[in-house]
N, C-alpha and C positions, 0 to 999 in steps of 0.2 A: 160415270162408269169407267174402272181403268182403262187402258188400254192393253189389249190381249194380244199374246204371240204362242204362236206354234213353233215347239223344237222338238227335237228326237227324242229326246228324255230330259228326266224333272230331274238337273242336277247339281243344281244353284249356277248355271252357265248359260247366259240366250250369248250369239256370236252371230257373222254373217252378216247380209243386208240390214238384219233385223236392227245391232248398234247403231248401222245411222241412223236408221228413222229412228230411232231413242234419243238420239245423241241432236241430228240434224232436224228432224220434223217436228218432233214432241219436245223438244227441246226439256226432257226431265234430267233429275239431278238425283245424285243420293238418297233414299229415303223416299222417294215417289213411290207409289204403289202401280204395279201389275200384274195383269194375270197371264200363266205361264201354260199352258196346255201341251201334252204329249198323251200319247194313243188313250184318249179317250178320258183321261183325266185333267182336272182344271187346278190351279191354286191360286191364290191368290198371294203375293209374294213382296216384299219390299225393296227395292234397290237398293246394293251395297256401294258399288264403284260401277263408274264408266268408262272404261280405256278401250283398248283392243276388242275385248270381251266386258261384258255387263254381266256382272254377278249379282246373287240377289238369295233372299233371306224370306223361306216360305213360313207365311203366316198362318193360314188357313186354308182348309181343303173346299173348294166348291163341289156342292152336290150339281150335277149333268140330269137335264130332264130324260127319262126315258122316251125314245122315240123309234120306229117303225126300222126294222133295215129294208132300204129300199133302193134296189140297182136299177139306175136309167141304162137301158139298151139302146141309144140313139143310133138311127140310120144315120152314116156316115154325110154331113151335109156341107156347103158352103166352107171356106176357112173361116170367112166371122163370124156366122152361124156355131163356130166350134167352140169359139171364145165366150160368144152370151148365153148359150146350155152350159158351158162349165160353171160360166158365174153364178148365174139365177138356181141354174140345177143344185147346187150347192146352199145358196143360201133360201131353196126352199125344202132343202132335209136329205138328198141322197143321200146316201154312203159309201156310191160305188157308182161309175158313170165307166160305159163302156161306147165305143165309137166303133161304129163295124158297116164296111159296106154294102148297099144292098142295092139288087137288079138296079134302081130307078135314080140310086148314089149319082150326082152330078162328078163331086169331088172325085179324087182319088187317092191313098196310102201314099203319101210321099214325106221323106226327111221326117219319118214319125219321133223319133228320138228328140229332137228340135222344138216339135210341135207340142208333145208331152212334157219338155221342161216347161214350156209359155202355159200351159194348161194349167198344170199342178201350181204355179205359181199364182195363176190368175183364181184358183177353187182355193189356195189359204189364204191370200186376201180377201175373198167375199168370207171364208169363213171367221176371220178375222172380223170384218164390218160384223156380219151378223152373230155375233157371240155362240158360234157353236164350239161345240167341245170336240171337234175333231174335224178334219180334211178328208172329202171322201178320194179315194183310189182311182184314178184315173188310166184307163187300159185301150190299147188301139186294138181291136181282133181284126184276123184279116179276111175270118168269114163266119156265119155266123155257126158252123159246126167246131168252131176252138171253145165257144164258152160252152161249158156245163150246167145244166140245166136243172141236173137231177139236185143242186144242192139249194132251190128255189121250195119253198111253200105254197109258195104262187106263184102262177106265170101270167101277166095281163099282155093282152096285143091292143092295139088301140087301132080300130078298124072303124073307116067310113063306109062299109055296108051292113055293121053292127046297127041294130035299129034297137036293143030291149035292154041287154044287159050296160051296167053301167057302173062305174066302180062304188060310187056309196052302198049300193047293194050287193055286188061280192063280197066286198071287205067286209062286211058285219057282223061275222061271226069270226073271225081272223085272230087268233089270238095279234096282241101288240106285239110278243116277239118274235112276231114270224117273219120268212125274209121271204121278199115280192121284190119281183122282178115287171117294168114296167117296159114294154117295145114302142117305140115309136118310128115311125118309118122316115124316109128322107124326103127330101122335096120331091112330089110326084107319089106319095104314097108307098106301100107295100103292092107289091103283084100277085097275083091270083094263086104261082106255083109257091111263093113263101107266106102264101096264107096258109095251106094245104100244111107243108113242113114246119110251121110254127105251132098250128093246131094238132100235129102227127105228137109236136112235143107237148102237147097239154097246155098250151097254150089256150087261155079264156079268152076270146074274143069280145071288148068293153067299149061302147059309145062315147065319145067326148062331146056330145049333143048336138043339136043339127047345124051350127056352123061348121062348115071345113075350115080348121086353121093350120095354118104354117107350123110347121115340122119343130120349130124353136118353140113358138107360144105350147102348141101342144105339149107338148113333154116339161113346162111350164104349170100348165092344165091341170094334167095328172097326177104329178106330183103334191100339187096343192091341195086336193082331191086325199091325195094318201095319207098324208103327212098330219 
């Protein structure tokens, strides 16, 4: 399988870090083939030259599997906790991963600018490993009344006093292009008042089955689950 890069646009130019690893890692040469992805389309493309910039000569269009849009709302957790939800969350299908802190947030909002370059870099390399056709959007909120909600088809919370409902049975009549939003709370869970305001927003309250798991596996879980 080539090897796949994300740019801004399909316009016979990949530049940036991306030439060394061509140039230094994959050590390819003219005429190699890879695939070239920007907002949600794939091609498949040949190598012209490698200098400064790596120019390249699109072959064929790859068709993108249709798949769910689905925004992780992760309670703000740990720092490395931020970096393996970016990665995993990613290469198991988000499209949008939001970090927002809540009551039970250990962490805190700091040098978010910094932290969002490491992210974003770290979600198109897994999307990169995992041959997706796009890098999901990475967002820091700083409560969770900045995100809007109303623009969700679904809303799931993922609750440890949920005992019945559970997401393979939500989702079952769901059309595929509908967009779900999935909440998962920080370490130490959600609190009793942002169950209330979660569920005030329609918010479906969904089982992750009777283990209690960590705030990273969970939104791991769910995701798997959706996707």
């Amino acid at each position: 399988m080539p090897q796949r890069y994300f740019v801004n646009q399909i316009n016979g130019i990949i530049s940036g870090s991306d030439v060394h690893h061509i140039k230094r890692v994959m050590r390819m040469k003219a005429g190699d083939e890879v695939i070239v992805c920007a907002e949600g389309r794939c091609i498949l493309a040949s190598l012209e030259s490698i200098e400064e910039v790596a120019t390249y000569r699109e072959k064929v269009h790859i068709e993108s599997p249709k798949k769910r849009h689905i925004t992780l709302i992760q309670g703000l957790p740990k720092h490395p906790k931020q970096e393996f939800v970016t990665k995993y969350a990613t290469l198991f299908g988000a499209s949008n991963i939001i970090f927002v802190p809540m009551q039970r947030s250990i962490s805190k909002l700091e040098n978010t600018e910094h932290k969002l370059t490491r992210l974003l870099s770290i979600a198109k390399e897994a999307a990169e490993l995992g041959h997706q056709s796009s890098v999901p959007s990475i967002h820091m909120a700083l409560q969770m009344d900045q995100i809007d909600f109303s623009k969700f088809d679904l809303i799931l919370l993922a609750d440890e006093l949920e005992h019945q409902n559970t997401i393979p049975q939500v989702i079952q009549n769901i059309s595929q292009e509908a967009h779900i939003a999935i909440i998962i709370g920080p370490e130490g869970g959600i609190s009793e008042s942002e169950r209330k305001s979660l569920k005030s927003r329609k918010a479906i309250p969904i089982s992750l089955g009777f283990n209690i798991l960590p705030t990273e596996a969970a939104s791991l879980y769910a995701l798997a689950l959706l996707s």
